[in-house]
C-alpha positions in Angstrom: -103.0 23.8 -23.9 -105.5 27.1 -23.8 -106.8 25.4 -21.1 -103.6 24.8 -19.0 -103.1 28.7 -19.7 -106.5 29.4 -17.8 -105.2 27.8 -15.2 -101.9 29.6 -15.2 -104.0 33.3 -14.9 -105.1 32.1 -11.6 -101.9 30.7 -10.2 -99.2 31.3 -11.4 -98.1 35.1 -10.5 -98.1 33.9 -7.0 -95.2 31.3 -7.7 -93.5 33.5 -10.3 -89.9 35.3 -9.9 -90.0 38.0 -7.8 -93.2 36.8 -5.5 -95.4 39.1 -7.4 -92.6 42.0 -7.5 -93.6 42.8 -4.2 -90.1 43.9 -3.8 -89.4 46.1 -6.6 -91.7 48.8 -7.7 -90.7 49.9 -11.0 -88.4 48.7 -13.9 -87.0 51.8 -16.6 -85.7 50.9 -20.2 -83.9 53.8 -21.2 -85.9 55.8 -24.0 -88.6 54.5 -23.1 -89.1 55.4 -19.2 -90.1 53.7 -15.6 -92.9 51.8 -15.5 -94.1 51.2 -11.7 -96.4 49.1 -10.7 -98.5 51.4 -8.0 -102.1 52.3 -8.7 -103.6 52.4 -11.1 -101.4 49.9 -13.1 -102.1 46.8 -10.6 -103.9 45.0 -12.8 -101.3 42.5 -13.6 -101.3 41.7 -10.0 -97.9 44.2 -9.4 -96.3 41.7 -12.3 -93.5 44.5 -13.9 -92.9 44.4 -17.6 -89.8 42.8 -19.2 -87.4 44.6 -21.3 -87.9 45.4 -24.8 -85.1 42.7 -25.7 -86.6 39.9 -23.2 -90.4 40.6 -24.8 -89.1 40.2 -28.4 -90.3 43.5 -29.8 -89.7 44.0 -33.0 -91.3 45.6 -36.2 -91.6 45.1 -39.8 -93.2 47.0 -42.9 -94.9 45.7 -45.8 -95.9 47.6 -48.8 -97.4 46.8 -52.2 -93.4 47.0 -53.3 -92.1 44.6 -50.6 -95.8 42.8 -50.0 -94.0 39.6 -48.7 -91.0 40.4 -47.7 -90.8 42.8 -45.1 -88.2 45.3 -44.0 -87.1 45.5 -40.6 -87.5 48.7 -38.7 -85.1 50.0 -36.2 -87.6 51.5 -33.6 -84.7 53.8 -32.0 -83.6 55.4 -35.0 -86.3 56.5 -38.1 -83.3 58.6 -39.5 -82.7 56.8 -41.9 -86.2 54.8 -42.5 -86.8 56.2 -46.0 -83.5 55.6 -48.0 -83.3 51.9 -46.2 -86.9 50.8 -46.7 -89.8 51.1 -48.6 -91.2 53.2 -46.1 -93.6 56.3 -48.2 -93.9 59.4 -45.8 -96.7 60.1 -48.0 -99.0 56.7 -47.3 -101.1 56.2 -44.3 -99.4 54.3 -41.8 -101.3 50.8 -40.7 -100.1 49.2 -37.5 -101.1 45.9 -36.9 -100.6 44.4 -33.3 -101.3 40.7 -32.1 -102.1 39.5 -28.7 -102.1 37.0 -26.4 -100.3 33.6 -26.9 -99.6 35.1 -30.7 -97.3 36.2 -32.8 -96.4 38.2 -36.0 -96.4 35.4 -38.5 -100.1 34.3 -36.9 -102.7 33.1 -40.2 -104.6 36.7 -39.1 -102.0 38.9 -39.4 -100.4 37.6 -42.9 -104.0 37.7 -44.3 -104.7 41.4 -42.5 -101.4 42.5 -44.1 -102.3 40.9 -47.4 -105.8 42.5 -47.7 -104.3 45.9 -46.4 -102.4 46.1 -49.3 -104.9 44.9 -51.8 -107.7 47.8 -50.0 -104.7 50.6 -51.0 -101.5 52.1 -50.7 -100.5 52.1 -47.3 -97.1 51.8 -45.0 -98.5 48.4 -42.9 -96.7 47.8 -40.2 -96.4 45.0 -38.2 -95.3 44.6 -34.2 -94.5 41.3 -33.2 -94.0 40.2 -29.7 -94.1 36.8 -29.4 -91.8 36.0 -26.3 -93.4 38.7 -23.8 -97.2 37.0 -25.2 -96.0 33.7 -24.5 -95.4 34.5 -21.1 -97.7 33.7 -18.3 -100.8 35.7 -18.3 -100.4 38.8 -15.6 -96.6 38.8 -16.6 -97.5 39.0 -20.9 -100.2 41.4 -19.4 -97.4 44.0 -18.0 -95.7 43.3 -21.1 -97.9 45.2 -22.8 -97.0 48.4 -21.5 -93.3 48.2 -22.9 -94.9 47.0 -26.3 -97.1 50.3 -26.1 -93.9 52.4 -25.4 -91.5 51.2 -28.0 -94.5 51.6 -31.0 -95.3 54.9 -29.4 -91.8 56.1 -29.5 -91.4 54.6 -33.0 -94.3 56.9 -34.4 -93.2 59.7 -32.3 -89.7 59.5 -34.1 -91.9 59.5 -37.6 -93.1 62.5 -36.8 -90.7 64.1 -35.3 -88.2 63.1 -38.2 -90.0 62.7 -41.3 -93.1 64.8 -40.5 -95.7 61.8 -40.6 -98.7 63.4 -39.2 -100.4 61.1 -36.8 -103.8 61.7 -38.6 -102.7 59.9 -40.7 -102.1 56.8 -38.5 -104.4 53.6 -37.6 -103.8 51.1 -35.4 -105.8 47.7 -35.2 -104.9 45.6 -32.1 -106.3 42.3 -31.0 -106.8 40.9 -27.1 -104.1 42.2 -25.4 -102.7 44.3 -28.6 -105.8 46.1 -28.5 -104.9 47.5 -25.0 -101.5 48.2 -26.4 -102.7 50.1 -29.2 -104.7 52.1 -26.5 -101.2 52.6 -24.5 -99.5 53.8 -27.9 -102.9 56.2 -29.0 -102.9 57.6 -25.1 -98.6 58.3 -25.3 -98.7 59.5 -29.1 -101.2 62.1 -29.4 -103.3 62.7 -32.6 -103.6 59.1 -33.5 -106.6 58.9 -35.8 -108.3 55.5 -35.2 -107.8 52.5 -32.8 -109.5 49.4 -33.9 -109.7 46.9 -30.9 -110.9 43.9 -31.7 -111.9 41.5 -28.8 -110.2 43.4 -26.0 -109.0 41.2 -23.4 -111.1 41.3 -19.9 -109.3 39.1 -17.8 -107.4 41.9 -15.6 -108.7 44.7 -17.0 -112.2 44.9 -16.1 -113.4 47.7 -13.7 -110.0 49.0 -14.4 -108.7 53.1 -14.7 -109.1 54.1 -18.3 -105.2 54.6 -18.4 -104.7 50.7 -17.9 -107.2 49.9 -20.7 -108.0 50.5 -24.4 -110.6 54.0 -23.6 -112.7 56.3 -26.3 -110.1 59.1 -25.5 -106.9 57.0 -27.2 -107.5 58.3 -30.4 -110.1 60.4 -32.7 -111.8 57.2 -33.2 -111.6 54.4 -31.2 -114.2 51.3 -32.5 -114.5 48.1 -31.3 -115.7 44.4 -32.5 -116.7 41.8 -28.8 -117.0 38.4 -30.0 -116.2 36.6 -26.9 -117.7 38.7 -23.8 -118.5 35.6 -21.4 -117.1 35.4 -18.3 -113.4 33.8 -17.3 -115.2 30.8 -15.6 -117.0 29.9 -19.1 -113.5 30.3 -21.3 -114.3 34.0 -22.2 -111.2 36.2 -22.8 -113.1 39.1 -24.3 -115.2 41.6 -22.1 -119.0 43.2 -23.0 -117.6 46.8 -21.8 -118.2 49.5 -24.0 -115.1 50.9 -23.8 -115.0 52.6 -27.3 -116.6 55.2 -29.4 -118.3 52.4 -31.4 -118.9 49.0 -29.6 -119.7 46.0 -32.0 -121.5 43.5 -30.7 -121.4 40.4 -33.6 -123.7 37.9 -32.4 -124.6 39.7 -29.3 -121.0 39.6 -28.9 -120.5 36.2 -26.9 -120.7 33.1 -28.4 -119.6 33.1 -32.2 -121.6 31.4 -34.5 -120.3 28.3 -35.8 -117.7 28.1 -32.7 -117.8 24.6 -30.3 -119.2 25.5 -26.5 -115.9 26.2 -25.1 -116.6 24.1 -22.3 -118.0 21.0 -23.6 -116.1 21.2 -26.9 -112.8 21.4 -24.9 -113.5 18.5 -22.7 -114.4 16.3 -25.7 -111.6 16.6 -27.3 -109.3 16.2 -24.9 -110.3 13.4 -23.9 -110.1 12.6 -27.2 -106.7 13.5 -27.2 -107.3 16.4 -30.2 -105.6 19.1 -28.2 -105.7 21.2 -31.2 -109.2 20.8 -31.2 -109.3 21.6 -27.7 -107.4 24.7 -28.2 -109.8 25.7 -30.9 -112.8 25.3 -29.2 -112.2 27.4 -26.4 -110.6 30.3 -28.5 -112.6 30.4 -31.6 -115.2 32.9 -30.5 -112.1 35.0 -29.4 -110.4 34.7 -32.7 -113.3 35.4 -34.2 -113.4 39.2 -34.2 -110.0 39.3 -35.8 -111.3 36.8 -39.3 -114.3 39.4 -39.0 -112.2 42.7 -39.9 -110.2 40.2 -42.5 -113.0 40.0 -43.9 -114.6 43.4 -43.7 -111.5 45.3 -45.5 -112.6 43.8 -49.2 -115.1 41.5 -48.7 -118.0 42.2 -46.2 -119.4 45.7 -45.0 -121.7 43.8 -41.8 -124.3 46.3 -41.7 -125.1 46.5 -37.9 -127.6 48.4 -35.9 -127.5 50.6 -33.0 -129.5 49.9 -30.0 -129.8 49.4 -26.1 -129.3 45.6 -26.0 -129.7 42.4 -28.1 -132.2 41.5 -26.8 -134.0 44.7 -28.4 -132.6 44.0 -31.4 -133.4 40.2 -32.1 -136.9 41.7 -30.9 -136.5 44.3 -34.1 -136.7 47.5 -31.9 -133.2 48.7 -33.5 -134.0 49.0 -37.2 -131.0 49.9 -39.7 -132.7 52.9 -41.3 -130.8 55.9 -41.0 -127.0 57.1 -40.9 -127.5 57.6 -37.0 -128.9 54.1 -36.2 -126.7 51.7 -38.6 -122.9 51.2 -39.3 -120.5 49.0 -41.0 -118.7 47.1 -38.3 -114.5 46.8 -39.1 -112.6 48.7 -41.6 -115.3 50.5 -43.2 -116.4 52.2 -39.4 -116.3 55.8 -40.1 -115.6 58.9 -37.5 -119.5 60.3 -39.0 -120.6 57.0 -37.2 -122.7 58.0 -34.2 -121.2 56.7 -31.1 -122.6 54.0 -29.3 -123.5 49.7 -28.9 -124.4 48.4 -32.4 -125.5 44.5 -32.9 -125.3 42.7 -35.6 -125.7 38.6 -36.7 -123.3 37.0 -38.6 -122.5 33.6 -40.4 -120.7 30.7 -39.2 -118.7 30.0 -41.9 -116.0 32.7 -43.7 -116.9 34.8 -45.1 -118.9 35.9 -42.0 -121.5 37.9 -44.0 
């Protein structure tokens, strides 16, 4: 199936409604504004975004009172948030966003949530969007600028409402949510920390900073690559250091204990074990995600800065000092001095 979908990124926006939307240049939703799709936001190859409604946003909190059943939140309206939830004004907020061919009830996120609530008392938040990721890949990629929009008007309406300082907020986005929690940091000002785990690169390398997930979204913005290969070898993640902090697990391609994506793909569907197919091509992608799972209670992945893995296999970049090693995932820190850090993990969970 993953690999029918790689096939869709290369042509299907030319056969899709609208011819590209060659003919309209901008869609607005109310609240939430026009989006056009001039420079710089071509990256979805002039694809507009769908309507809030269409995409399926929608969010949902979890807190240690309600850890499994979670209230709805009304993203137009926070009036009342407080006396119709369990929403605490005085917790740190946790937003958790999903990406690509994804959605909220996905293993990561249920197990994020869970281990969010075990590491302390916080307001997690959840934004599901399951019918806009579904969609083809420029059109789901356009999507993610309405996704941005409602969260950031949501947080924006905290604020303005019930005095939640955005200082107090962290959002942790993976593939193409990590680009929407750069939209959401870039529109809500003040966000403390954006934690992008695999950012997509398929349409967004060699992109404007506004399209993409940049260092200047929030306070601190760190990163985990786990699957920085190129398109043509089943790599959905980039090598870009976009962040303040760039992970590199692995040297930030190939995941240990992952198939090739290739060759494991084609065996198993011939083979007819699509799931296995679907597995082997995304595992190394996925990957980054079980990796902060696993850094919030169990692992701290110790990682060092330095120019290049190949440096660091050589032992050039020795973890020695609070300027030249870090703890990649939850435990990153804003005293973490910016720059690539490489680290080598296990193949089997937990990762360290």
């Amino acid at each position: 199936m993953t690999m029918l979908i790689v096939l869709l990124l290369c042509l299907s926006s030319t056969v899709s409604a609208g011819l590209l939307d060659i003919f309209d240049s901008k869609v607005c939703y109310g609240v939430l504004g026009c989006f056009r799709n001039d420079a710089p936001f071509t990256n979805s190859w002039r694809e507009l975004p769908n309507s809030p409604e269409k995409i399926g946003v929608s969010l949902t909190l979890y807190t240690r009172a309600n850890p499994l059943e979670g209230d709805a939140l009304d993203w137009r309206n926070t009036e009342n948030i407080i006396s119709r939830t369990h929403f605490d004004p005085n917790a740190e907020v946790k937003v958790i966003i999903h990406g690509y061919m994804n959605d909220g009830m996905d293993y990561w996120v249920v197990n994020m949530t869970r281990a969010l609530l075990q590491a302390g008392h916080y307001n997690v938040i959840k934004v599901a969007w399951g019918p806009g990721a579904h969609a083809v890949y420029p059109k789901a990629v356009a999507n993610t600028r309405v996704v941005g929009a409602v969260t950031a008007h949501f947080l924006t309406s905290l604020r303005n409402a019930h005095n939640v300082s955005m200082s107090r907020v962290h959002l942790m986005g993976h593939s193409l949510g990590a680009h929407i929690a750069g939209y959401v940091g870039s529109d809500a000002r003040g966000i403390a920390r954006i934690s992008g785990m695999d950012p997509a690169g398929p349409l967004f390398e060699s992109t404007d900073p506004a399209v993409r997930i940049d260092s200047t979204d929030a306070d601190l913005v760190d990163c985990i690559h786990s699957d920085g290969v190129p398109l043509e070898d089943m790599g959905f993640g980039t090598l870009s250091a976009w962040c303040d902090v760039d992970f590199y697990p692995n040297g930030g391609g190939h995941q240990a204990g992952c198939p090739k994506p290739v060759s494991g793909a084609i065996l198993d569907v011939f083979s007819m074990n699509m799931l296995g197919a679907e597995t082997a091509v995304s595992c190394s992608h996925s990957r980054s995600h079980d990796l902060y799972v696993d850094s919030i209670i169990t692992c701290t992945y110790p990682s060092s800065r330095c120019d290049s893995y190949a440096k660091f296999k050589a032992g050039k970049c020795a973890c020695n000092s609070p300027s030249s090693c870090a703890s990649m995932g939850y435990r990153t820190s804003k005293s973490t001095a910016p720059g690539k850090y490489y680290l080598v993990t296990t193949g089997t969970e937990p990762f360290c």
